[in-house]
NULUMVO-140405 format. One line per field, with one value per residue: residue in one letter; x, y, z of N, C-alpha, C, O in turn. Coordinates in pm, 1 decimal. Atoms other than C-alpha are relative to their C-alpha. Example, Ala and Ser with C-alpha at 12.3 -4.5 7.8 and 13.67 -1.06 7.14 Angstrom:
BEGIN
residu: c(a:s)
n.c1: c(89.0:-82.0)
n.c2: c(-119.0:-119.0)
n.c3: c(0.0:-6.0)
ca.c1: c(1230.0:1367.0)
ca.c2: c(-450.0:-106.0)
ca.c3: c(780.0:714.0)
c.c1: c(90.0:-77.0)
c.c2: c(120.0:109.0)
c.c3: c(0.0:73.0)
o.c1: c(193.6:-26.1)
o.c2: c(118.1:219.8)
o.c3: c(66.5:89.9)
% end
This chain:
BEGIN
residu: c(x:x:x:x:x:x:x:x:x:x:x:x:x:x:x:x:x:x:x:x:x:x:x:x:x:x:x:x:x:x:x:x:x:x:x:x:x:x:x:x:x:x:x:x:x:x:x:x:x:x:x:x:x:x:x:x:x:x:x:x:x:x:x:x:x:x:x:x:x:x:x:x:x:x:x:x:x:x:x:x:x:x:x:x:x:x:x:x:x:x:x:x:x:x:x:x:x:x:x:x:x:x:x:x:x:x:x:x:x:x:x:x:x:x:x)
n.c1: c(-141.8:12.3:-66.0:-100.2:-131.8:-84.7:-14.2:-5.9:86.3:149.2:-25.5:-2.4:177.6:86.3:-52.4:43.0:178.6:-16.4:-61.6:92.2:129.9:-58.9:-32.3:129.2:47.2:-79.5:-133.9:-125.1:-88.2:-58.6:-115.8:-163.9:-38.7:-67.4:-125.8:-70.7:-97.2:-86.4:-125.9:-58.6:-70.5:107.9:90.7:91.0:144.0:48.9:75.6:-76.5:113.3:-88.1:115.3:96.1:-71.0:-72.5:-19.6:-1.3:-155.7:-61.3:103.8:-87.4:-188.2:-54.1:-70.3:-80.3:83.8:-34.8:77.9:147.1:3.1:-10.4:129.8:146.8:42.0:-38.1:-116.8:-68.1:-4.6:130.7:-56.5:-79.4:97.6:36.6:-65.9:-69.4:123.6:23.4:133.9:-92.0:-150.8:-157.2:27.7:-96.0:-54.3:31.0:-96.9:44.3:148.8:85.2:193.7:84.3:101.7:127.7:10.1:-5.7:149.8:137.9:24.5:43.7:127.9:84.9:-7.3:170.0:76.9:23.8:-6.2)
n.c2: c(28.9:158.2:2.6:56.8:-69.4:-98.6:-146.6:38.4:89.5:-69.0:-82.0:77.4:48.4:-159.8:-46.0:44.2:-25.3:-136.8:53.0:79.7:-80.5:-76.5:81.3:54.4:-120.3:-94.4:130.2:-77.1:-58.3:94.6:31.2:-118.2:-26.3:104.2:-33.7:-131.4:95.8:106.5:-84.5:-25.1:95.3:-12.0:148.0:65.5:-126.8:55.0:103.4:42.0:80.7:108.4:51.8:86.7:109.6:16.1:-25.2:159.9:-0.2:-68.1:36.4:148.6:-75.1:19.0:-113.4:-2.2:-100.8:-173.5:9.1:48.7:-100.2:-136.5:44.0:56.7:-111.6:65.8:-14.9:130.5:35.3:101.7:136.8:50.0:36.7:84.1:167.9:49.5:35.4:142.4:-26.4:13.8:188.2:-53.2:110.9:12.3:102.1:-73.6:-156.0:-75.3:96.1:-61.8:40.0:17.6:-153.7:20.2:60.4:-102.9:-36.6:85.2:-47.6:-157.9:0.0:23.4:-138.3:-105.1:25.5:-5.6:-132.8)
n.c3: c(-6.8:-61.8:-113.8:12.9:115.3:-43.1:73.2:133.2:117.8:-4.4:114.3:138.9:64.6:28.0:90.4:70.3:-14.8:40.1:149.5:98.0:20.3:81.5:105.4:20.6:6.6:93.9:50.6:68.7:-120.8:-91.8:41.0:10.3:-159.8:22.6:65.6:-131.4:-85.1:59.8:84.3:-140.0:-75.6:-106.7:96.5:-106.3:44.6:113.3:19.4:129.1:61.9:56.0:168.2:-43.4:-3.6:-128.4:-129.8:-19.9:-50.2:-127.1:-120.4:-48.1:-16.9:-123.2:-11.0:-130.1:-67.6:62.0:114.9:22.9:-31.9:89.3:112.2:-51.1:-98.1:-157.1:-70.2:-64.8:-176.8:-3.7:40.9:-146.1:-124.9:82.8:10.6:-163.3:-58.6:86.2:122.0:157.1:22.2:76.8:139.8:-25.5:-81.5:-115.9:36.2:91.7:-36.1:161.4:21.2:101.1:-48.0:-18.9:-105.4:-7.5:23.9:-95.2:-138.5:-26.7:82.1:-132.1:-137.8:52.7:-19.7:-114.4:-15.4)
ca.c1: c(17124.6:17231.5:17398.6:17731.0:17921.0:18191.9:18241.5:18341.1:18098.0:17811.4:17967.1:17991.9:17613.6:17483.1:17706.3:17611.6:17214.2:17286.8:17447.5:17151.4:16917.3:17106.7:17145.4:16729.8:16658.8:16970.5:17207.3:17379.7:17497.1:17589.3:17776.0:18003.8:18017.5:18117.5:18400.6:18509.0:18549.6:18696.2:18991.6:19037.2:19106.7:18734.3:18604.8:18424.8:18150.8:18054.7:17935.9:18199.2:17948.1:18071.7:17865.5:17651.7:17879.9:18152.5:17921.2:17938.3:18325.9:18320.4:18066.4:18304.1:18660.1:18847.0:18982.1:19202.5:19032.3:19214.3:19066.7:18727.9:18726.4:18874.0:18605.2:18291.9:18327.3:18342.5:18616.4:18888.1:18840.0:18454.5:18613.5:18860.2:18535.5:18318.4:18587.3:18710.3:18310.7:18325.5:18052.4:18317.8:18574.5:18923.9:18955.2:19332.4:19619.9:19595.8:19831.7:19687.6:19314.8:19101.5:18731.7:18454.3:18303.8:17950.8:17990.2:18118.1:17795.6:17521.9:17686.3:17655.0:17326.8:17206.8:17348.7:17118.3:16840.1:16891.0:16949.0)
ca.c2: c(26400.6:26066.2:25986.0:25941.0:26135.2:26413.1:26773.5:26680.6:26416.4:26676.0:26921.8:26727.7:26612.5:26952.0:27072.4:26794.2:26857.1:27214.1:27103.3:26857.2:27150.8:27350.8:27075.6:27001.1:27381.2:27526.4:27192.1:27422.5:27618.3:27316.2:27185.6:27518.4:27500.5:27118.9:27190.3:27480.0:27242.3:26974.6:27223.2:27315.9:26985.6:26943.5:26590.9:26447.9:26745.2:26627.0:26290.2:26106.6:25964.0:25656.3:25495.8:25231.6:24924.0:25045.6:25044.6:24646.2:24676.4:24936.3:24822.8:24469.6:24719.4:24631.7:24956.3:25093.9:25346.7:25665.4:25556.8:25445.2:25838.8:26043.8:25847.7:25749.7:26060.7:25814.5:25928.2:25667.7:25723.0:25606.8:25347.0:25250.6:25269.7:25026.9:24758.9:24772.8:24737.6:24411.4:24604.2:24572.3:24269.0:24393.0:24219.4:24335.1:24257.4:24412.2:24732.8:24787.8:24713.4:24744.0:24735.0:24602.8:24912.4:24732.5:24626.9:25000.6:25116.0:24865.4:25003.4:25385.3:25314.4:25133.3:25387.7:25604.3:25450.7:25411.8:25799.1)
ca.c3: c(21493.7:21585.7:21965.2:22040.4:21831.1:21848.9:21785.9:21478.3:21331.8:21467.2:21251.8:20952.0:20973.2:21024.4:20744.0:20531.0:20629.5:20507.9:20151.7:20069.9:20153.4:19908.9:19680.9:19688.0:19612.4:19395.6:19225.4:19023.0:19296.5:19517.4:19279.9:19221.4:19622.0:19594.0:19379.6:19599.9:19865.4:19685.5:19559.2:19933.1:20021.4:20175.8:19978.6:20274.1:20169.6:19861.9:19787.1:19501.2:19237.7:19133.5:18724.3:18848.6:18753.5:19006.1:19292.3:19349.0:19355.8:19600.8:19845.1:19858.1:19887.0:20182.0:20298.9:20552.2:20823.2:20651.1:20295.5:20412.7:20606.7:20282.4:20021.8:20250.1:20488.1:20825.6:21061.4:21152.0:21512.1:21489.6:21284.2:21592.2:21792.0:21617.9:21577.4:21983.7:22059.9:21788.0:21549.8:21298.0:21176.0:21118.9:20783.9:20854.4:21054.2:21444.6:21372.1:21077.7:21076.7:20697.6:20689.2:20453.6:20346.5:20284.4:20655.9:20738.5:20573.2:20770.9:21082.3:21019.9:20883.0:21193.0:21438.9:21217.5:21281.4:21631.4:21659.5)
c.c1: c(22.1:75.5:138.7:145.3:94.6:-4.6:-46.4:-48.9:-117.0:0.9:6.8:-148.3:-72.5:63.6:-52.8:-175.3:-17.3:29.3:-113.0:-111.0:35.9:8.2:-182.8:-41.2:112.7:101.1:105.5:137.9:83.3:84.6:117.1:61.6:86.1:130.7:58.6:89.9:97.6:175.6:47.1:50.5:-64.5:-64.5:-60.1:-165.1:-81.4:14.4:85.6:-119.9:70.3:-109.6:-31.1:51.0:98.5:-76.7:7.7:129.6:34.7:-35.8:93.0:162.6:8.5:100.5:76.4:-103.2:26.6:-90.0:-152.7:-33.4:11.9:-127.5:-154.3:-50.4:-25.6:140.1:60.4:-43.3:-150.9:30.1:45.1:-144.7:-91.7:80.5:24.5:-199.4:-78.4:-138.6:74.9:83.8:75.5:37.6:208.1:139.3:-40.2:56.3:-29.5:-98.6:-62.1:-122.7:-68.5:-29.2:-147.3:-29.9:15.2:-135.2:-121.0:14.0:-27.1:-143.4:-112.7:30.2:-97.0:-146.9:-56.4:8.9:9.1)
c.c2: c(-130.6:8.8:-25.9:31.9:140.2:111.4:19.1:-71.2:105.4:98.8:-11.0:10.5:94.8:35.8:-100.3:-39.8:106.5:-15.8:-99.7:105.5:97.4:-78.4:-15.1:158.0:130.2:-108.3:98.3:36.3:-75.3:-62.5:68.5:-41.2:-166.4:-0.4:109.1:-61.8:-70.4:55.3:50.8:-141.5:-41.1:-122.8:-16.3:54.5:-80.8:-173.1:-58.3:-75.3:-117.5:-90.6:-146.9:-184.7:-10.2:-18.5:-145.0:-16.9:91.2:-6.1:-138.2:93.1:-10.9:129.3:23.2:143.7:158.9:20.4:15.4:200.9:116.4:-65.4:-38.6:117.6:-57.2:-5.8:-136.0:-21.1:-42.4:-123.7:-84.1:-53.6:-105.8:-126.8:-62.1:-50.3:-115.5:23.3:-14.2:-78.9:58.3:-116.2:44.5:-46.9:158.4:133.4:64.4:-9.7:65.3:-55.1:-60.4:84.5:-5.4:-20.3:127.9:53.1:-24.9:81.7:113.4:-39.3:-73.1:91.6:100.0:33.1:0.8:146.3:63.9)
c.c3: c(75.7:152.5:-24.1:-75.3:60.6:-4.2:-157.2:-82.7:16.3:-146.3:-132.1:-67.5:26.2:-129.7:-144.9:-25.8:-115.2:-188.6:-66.2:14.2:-94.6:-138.1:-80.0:-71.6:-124.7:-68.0:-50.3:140.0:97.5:-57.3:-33.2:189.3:26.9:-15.7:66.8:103.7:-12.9:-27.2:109.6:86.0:74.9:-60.8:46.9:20.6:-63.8:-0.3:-143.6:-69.0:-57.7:-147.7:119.3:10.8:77.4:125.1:71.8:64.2:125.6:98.5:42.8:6.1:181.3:24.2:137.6:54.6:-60.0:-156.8:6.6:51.9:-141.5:-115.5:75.2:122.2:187.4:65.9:0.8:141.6:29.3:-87.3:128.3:68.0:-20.9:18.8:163.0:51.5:-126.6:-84.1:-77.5:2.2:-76.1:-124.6:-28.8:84.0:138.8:15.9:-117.2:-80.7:-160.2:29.1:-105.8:0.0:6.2:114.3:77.7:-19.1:88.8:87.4:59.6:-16.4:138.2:109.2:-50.1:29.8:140.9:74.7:102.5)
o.c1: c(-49.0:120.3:176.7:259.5:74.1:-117.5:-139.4:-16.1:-195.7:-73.7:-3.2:-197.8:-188.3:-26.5:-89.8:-233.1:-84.8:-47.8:-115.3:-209.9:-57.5:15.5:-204.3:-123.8:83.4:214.9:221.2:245.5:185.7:184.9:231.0:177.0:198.2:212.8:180.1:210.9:202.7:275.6:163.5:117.5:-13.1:-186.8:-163.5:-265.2:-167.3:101.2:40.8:-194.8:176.0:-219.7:36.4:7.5:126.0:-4.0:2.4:150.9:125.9:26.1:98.1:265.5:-67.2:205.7:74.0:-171.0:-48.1:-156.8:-225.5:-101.5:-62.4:-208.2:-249.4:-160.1:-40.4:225.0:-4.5:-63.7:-160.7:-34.0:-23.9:-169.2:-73.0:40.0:18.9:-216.6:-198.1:-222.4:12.4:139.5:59.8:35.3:262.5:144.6:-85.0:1.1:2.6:-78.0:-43.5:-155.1:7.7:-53.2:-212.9:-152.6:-70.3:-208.5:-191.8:-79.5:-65.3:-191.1:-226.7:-53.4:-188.3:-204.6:-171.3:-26.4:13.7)
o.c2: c(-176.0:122.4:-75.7:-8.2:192.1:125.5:65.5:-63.0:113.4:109.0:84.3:51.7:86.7:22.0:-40.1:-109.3:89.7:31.6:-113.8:92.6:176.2:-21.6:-19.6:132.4:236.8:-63.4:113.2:-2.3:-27.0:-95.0:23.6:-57.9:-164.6:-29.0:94.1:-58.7:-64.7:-16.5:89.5:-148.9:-80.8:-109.5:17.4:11.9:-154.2:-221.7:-11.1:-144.8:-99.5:-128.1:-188.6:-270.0:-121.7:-30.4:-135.4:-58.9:77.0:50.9:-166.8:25.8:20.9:139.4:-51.1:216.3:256.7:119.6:74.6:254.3:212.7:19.5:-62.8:128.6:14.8:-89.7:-238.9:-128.1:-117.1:-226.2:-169.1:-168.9:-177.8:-231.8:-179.2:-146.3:-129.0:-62.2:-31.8:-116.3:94.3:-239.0:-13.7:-166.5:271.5:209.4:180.8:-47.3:179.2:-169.0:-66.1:143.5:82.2:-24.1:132.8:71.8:62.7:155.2:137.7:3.4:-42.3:133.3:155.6:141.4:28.5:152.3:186.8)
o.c3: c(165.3:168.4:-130.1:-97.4:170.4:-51.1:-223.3:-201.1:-78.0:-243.6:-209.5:-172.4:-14.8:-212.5:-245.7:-109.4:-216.8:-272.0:-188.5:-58.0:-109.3:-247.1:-201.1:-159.1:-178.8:-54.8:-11.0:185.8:145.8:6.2:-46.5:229.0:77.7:71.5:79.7:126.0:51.0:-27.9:99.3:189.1:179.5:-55.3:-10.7:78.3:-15.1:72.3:-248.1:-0.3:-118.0:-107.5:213.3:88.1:121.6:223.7:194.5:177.9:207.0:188.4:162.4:0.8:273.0:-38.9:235.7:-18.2:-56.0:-186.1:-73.1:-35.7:-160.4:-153.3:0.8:177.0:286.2:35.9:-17.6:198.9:126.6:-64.0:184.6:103.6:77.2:68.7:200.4:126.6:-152.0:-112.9:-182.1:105.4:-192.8:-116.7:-122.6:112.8:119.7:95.4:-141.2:-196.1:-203.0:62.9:-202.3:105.4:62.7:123.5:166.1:78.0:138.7:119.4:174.1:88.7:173.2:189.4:10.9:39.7:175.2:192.5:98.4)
% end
């Protein structure tokens, strides 16, 4: 589990540990359970697949912290945290800050690493 995180991101990345070990061992099933969520209003579960020619456009989408959270599954408030400690460039205005999401990505992806 990586450092630094909340209640709520722990809970996520155990929950989303749990769902790829379900996913590696039963798909079917993970995908009824997917859609379960999804229909509860639970997206951040499941993993949106996007065809192979959108993922260019969406890796360059300038998003706002609520968007990049309901489609990429990264809270706003580790968003917030990130930009005030200048790992991230508000690509918006100061009240109402939008991310790169390829730049979003690097930085989960190196907190990852650093674990």
């Amino acid at each position: 589990m990586t450092g630094h995180r909340n209640n709520l991101e722990r809970a996520r990345e155990i929950a989303r540990a749990y769902r790829n070990a379900l996913r590696a061992v039963d798909p079917e099933r993970c995908s009824k359970l997917d859609e379960m969520a999804r229909q509860c209003g639970q997206r951040w579960i499941a993993p949106t697949e996007l065809p192979p020619e959108a993922v260019e456009a969406a890796l360059e989408a300038i998003l706002s912290p609520r968007d990049i959270a309901e489609f990429w599954g990264i809270p706003a408030a580790t968003l917030y945290a990130w930009s005030s400690k200048g790992r991230l460039t508000n690509r918006g205005e100061p009240r109402r800050p939008k991310f790169l999401v390829s730049e979003v990505l690097a930085v989960e992806a190196e907190g990852r690493k650093r674990g």
